[in-house]
PQR file with spaces between the fields and no chain letter, atoms N, CA, C, O and H, PARSE charges and radii, in Angstrom:
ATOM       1  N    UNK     1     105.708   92.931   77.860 -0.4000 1.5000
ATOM       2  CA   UNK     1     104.494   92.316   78.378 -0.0000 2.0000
ATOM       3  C    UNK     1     103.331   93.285   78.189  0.5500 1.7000
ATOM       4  O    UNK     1     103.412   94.463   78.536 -0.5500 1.4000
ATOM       5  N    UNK     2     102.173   92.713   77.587 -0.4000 1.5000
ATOM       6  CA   UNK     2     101.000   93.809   77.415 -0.0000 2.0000
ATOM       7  C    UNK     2     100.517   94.080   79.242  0.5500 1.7000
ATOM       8  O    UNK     2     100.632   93.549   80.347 -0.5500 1.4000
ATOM       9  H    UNK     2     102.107   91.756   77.305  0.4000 1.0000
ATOM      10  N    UNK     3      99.982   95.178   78.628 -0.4000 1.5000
ATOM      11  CA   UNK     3      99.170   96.016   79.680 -0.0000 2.0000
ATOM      12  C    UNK     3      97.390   94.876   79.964  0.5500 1.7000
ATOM      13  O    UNK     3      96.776   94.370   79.024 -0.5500 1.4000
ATOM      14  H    UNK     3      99.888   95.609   77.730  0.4000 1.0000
ATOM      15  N    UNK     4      97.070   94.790   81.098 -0.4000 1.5000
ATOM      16  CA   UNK     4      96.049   93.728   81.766 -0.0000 2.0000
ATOM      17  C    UNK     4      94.683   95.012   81.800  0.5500 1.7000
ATOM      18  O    UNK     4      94.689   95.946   82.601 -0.5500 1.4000
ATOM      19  H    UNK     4      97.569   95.201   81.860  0.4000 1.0000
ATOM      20  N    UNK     5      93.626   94.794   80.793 -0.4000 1.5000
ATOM      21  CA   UNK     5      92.393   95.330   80.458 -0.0000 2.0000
ATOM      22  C    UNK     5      91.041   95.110   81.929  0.5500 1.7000
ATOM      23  O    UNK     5      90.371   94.078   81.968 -0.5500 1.4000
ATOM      24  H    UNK     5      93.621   94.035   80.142  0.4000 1.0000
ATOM      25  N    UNK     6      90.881   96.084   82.849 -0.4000 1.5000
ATOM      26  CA   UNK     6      90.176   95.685   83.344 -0.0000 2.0000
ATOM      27  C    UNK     6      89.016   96.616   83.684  0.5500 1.7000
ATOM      28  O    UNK     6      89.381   97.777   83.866 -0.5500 1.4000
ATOM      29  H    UNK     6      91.425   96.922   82.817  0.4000 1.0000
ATOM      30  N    UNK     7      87.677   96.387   83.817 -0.4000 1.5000
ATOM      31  CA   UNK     7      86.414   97.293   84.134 -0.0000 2.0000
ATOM      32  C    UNK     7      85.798   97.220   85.553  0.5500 1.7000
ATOM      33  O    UNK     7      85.459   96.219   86.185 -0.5500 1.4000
ATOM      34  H    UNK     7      87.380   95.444   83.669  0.4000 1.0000
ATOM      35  N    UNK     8      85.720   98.899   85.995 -0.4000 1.5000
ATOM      36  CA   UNK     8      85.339   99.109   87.464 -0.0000 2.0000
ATOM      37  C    UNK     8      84.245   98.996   87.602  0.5500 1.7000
ATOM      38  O    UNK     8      83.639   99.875   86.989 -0.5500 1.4000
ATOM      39  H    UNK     8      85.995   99.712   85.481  0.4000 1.0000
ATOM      40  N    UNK     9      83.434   98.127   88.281 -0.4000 1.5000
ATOM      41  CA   UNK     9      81.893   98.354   88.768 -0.0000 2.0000
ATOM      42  C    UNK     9      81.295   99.000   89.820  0.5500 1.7000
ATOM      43  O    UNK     9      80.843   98.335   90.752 -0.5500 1.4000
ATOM      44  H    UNK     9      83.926   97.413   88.780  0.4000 1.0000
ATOM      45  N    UNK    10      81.227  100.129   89.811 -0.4000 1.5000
ATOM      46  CA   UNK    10      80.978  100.458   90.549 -0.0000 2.0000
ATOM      47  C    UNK    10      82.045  101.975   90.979  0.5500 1.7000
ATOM      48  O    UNK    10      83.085  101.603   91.522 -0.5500 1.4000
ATOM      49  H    UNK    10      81.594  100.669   89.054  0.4000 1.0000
ATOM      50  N    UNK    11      81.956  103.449   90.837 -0.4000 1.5000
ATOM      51  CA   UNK    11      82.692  104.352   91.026 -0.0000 2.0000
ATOM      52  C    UNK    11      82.846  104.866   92.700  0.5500 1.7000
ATOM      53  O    UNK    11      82.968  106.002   93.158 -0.5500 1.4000
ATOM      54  H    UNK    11      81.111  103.751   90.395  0.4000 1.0000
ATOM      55  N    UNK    12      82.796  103.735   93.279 -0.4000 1.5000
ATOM      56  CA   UNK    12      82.119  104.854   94.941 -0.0000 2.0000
ATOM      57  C    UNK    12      84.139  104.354   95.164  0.5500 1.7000
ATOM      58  O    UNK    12      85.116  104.018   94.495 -0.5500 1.4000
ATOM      59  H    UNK    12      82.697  102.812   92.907  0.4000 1.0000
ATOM      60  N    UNK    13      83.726  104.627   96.540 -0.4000 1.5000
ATOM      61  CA   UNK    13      85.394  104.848   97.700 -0.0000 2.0000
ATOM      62  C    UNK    13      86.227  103.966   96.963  0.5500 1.7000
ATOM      63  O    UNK    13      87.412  104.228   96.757 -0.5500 1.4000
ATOM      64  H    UNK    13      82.932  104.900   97.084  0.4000 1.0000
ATOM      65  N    UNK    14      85.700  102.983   96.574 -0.4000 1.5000
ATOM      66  CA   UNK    14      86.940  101.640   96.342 -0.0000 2.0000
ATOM      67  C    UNK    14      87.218  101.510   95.452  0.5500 1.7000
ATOM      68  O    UNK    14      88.283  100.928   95.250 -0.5500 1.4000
ATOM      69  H    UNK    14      84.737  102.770   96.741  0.4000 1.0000
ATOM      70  N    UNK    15      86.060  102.190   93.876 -0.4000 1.5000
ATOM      71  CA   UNK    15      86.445  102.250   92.941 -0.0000 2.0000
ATOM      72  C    UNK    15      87.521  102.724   92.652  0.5500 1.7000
ATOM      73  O    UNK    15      88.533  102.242   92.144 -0.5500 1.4000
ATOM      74  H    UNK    15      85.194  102.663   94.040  0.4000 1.0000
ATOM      75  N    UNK    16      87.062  104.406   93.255 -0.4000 1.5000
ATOM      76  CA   UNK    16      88.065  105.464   92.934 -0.0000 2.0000
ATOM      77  C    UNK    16      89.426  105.098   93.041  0.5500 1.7000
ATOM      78  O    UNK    16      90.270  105.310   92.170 -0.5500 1.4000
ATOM      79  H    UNK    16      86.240  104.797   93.667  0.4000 1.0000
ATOM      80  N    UNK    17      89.692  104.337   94.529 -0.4000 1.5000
ATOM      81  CA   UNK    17      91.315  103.750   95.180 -0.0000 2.0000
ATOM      82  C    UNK    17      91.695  102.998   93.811  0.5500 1.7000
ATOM      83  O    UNK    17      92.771  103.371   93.345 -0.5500 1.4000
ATOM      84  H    UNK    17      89.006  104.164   95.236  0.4000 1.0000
ATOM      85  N    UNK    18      90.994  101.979   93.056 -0.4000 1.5000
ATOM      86  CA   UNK    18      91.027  100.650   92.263 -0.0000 2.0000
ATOM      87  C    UNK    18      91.472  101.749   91.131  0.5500 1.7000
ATOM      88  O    UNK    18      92.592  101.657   90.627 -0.5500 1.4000
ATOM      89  H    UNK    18      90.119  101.677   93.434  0.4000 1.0000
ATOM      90  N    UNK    19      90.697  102.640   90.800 -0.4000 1.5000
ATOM      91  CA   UNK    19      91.253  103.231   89.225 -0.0000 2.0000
ATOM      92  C    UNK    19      92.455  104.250   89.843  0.5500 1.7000
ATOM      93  O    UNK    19      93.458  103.805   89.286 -0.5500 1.4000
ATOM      94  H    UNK    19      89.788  102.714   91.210  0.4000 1.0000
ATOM      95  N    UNK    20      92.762  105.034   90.436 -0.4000 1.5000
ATOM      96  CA   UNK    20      93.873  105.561   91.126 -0.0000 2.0000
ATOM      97  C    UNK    20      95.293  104.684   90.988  0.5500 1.7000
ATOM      98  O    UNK    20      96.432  104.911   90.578 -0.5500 1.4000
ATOM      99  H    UNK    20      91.947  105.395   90.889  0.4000 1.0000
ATOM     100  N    UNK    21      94.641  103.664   91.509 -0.4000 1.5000
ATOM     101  CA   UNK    21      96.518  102.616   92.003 -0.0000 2.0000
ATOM     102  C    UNK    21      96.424  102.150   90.599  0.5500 1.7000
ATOM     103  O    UNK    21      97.532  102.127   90.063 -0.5500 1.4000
ATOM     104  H    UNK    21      93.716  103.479   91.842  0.4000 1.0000
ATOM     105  N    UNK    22      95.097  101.637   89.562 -0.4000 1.5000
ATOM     106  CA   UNK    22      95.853  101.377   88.409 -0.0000 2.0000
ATOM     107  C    UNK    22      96.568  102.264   87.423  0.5500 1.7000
ATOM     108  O    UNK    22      97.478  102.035   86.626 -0.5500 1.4000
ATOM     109  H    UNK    22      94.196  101.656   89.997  0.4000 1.0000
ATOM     110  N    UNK    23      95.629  103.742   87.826 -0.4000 1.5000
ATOM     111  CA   UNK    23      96.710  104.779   86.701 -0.0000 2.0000
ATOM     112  C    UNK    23      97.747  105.230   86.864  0.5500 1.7000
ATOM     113  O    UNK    23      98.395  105.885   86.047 -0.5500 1.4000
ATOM     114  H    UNK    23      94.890  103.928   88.474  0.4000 1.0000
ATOM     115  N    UNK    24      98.156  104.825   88.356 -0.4000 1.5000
ATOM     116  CA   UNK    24      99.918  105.201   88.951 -0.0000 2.0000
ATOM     117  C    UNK    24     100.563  103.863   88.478  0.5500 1.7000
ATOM     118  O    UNK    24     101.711  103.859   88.032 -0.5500 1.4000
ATOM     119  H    UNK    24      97.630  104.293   89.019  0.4000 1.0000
ATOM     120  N    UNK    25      99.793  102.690   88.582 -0.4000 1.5000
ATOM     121  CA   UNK    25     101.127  101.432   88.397 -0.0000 2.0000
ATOM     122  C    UNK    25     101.079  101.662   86.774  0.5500 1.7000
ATOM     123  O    UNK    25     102.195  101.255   86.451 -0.5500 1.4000
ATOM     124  H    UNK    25      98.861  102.693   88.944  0.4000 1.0000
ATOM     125  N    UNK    26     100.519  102.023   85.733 -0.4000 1.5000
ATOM     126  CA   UNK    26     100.944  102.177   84.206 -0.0000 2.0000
ATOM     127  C    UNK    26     100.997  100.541   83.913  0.5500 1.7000
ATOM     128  O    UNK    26     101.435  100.140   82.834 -0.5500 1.4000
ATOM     129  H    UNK    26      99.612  102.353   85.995  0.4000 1.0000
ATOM     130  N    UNK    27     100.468   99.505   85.056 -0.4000 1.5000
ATOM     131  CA   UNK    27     100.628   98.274   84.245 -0.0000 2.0000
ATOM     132  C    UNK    27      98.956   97.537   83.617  0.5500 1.7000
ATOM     133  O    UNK    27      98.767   96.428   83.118 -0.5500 1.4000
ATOM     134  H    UNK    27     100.112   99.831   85.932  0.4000 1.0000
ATOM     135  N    UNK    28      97.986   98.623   83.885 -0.4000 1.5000
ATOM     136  CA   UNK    28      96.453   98.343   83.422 -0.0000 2.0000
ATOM     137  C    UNK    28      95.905   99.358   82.894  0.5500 1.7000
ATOM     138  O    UNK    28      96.176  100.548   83.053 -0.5500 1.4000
ATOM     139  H    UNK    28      98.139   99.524   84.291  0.4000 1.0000
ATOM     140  N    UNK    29      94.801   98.670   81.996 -0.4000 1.5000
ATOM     141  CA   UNK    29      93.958   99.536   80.840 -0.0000 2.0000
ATOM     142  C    UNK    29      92.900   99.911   81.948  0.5500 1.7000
ATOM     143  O    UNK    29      92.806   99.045   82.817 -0.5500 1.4000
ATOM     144  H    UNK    29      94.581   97.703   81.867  0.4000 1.0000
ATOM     145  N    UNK    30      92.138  100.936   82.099 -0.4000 1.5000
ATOM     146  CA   UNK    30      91.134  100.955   82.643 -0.0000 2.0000
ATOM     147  C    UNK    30      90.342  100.939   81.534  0.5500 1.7000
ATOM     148  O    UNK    30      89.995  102.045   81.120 -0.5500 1.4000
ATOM     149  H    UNK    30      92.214  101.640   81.393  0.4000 1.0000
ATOM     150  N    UNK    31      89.875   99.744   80.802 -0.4000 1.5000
ATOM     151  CA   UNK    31      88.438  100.202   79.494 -0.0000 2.0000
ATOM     152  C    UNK    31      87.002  100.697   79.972  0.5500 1.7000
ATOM     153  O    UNK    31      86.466  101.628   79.371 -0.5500 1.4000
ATOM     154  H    UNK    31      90.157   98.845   81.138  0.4000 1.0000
ATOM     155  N    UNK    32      86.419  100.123   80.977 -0.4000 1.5000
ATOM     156  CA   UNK    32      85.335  100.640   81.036 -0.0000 2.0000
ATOM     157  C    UNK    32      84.846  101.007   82.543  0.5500 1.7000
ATOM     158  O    UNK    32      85.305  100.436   83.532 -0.5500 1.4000
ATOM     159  H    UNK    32      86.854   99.366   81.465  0.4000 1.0000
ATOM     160  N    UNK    33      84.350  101.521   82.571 -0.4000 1.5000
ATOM     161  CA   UNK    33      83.510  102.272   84.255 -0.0000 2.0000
ATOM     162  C    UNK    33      82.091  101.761   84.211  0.5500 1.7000
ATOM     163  O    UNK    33      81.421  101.899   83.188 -0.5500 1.4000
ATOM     164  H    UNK    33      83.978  101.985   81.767  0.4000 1.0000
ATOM     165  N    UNK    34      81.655  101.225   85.199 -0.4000 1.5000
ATOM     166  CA   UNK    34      80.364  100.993   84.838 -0.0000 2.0000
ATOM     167  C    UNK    34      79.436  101.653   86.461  0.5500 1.7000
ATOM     168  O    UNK    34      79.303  101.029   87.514 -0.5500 1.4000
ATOM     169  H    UNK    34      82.199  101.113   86.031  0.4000 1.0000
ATOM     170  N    UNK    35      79.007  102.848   86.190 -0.4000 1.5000
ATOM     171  CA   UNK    35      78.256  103.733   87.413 -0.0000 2.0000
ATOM     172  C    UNK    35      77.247  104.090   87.277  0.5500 1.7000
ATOM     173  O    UNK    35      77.247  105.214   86.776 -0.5500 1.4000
ATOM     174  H    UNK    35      79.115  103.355   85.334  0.4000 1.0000
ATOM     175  N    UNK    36      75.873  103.538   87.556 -0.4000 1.5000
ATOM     176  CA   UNK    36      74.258  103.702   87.098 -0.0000 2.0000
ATOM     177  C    UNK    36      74.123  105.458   87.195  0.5500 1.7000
ATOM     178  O    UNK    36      73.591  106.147   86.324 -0.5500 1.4000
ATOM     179  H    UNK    36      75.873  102.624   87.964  0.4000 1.0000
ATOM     180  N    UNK    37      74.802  106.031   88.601 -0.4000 1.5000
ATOM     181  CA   UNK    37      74.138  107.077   89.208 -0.0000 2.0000
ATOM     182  C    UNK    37      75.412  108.190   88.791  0.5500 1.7000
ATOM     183  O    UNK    37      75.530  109.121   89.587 -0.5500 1.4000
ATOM     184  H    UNK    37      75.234  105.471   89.309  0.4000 1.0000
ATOM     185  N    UNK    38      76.530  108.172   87.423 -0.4000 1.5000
ATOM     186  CA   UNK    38      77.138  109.177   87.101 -0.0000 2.0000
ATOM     187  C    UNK    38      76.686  109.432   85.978  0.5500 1.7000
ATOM     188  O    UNK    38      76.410  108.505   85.218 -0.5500 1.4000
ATOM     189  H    UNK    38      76.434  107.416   86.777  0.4000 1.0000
ATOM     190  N    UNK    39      76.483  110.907   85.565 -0.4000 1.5000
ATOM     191  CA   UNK    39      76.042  111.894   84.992 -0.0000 2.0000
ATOM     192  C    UNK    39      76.901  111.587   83.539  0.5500 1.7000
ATOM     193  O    UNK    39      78.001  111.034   83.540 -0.5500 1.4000
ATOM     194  H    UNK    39      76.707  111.661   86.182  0.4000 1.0000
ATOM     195  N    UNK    40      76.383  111.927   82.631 -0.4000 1.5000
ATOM     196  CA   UNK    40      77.517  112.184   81.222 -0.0000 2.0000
ATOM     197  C    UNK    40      78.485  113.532   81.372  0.5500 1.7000
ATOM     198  O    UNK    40      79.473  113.829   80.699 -0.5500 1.4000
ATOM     199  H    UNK    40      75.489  112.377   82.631  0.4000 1.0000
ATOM     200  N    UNK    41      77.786  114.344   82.633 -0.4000 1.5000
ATOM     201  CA   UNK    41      78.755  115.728   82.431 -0.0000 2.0000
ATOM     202  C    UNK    41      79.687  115.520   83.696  0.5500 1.7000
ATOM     203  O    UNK    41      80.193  116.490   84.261 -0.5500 1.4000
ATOM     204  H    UNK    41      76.984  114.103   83.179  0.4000 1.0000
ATOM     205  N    UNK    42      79.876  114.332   84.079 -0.4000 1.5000
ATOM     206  CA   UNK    42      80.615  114.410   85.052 -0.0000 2.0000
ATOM     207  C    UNK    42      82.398  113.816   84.354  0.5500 1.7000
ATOM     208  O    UNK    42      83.566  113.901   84.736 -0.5500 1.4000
ATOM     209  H    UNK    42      79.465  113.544   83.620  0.4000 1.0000
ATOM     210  N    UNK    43      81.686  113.248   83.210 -0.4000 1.5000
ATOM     211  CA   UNK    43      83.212  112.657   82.173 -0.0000 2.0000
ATOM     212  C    UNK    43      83.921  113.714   81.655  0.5500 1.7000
ATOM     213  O    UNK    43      85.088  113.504   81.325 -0.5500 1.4000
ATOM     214  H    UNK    43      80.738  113.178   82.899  0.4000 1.0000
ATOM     215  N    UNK    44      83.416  114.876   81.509 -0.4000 1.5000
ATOM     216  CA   UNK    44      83.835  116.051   80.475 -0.0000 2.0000
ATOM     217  C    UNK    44      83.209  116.475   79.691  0.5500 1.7000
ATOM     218  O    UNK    44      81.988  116.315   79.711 -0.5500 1.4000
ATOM     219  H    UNK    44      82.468  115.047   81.777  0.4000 1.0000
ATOM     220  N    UNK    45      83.857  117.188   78.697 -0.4000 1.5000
ATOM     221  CA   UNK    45      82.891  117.684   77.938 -0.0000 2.0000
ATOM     222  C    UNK    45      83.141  117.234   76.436  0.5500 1.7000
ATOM     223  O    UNK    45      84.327  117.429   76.171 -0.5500 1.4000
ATOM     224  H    UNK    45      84.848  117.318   78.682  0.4000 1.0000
ATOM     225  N    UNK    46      82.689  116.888   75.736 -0.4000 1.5000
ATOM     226  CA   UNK    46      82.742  115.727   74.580 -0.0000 2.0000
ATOM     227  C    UNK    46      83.201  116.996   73.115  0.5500 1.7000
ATOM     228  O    UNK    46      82.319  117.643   72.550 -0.5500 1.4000
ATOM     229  H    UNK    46      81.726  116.729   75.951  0.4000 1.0000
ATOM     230  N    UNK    47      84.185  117.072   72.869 -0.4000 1.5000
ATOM     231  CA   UNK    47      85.203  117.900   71.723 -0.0000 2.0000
ATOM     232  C    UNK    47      83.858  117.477   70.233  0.5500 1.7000
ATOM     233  O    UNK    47      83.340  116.462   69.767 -0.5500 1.4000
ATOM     234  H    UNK    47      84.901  116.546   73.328  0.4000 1.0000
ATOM     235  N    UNK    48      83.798  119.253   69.939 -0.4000 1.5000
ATOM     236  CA   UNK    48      82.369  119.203   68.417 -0.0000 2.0000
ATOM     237  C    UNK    48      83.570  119.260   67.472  0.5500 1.7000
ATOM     238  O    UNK    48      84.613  119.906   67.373 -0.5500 1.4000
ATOM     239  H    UNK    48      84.220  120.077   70.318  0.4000 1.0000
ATOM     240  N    UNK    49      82.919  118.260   66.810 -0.4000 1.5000
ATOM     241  CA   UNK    49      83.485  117.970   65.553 -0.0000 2.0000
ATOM     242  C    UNK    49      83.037  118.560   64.271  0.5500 1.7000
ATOM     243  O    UNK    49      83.594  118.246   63.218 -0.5500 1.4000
ATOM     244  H    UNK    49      82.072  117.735   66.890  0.4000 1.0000
């Protein structure tokens, strides 16, 4: 059975719980985050090619 693709709106308390329980159950994609007020340096740091 494929893995169920879904996008967080929003990164505050409930997000975090929402992407947490999906990266422990291994049965959802997290594709996209969508957070007006997070930083680009808060993702990491982007590998120079």
């Amino acid at each position: 059975m494929s893995h169920i693709k879904v996008g967080i709106n929003g990164f505050g308390r409930i997000g975090r719980l929402v992407f947490r329980a999906a990266v422990e159950s291994g049965k959802v994609d997290v594709v996209a985050i969508n957070e007006p007020f997070m930083s680009v340096g808060l993702h990491g740091v982007q590998p120079q090619v």
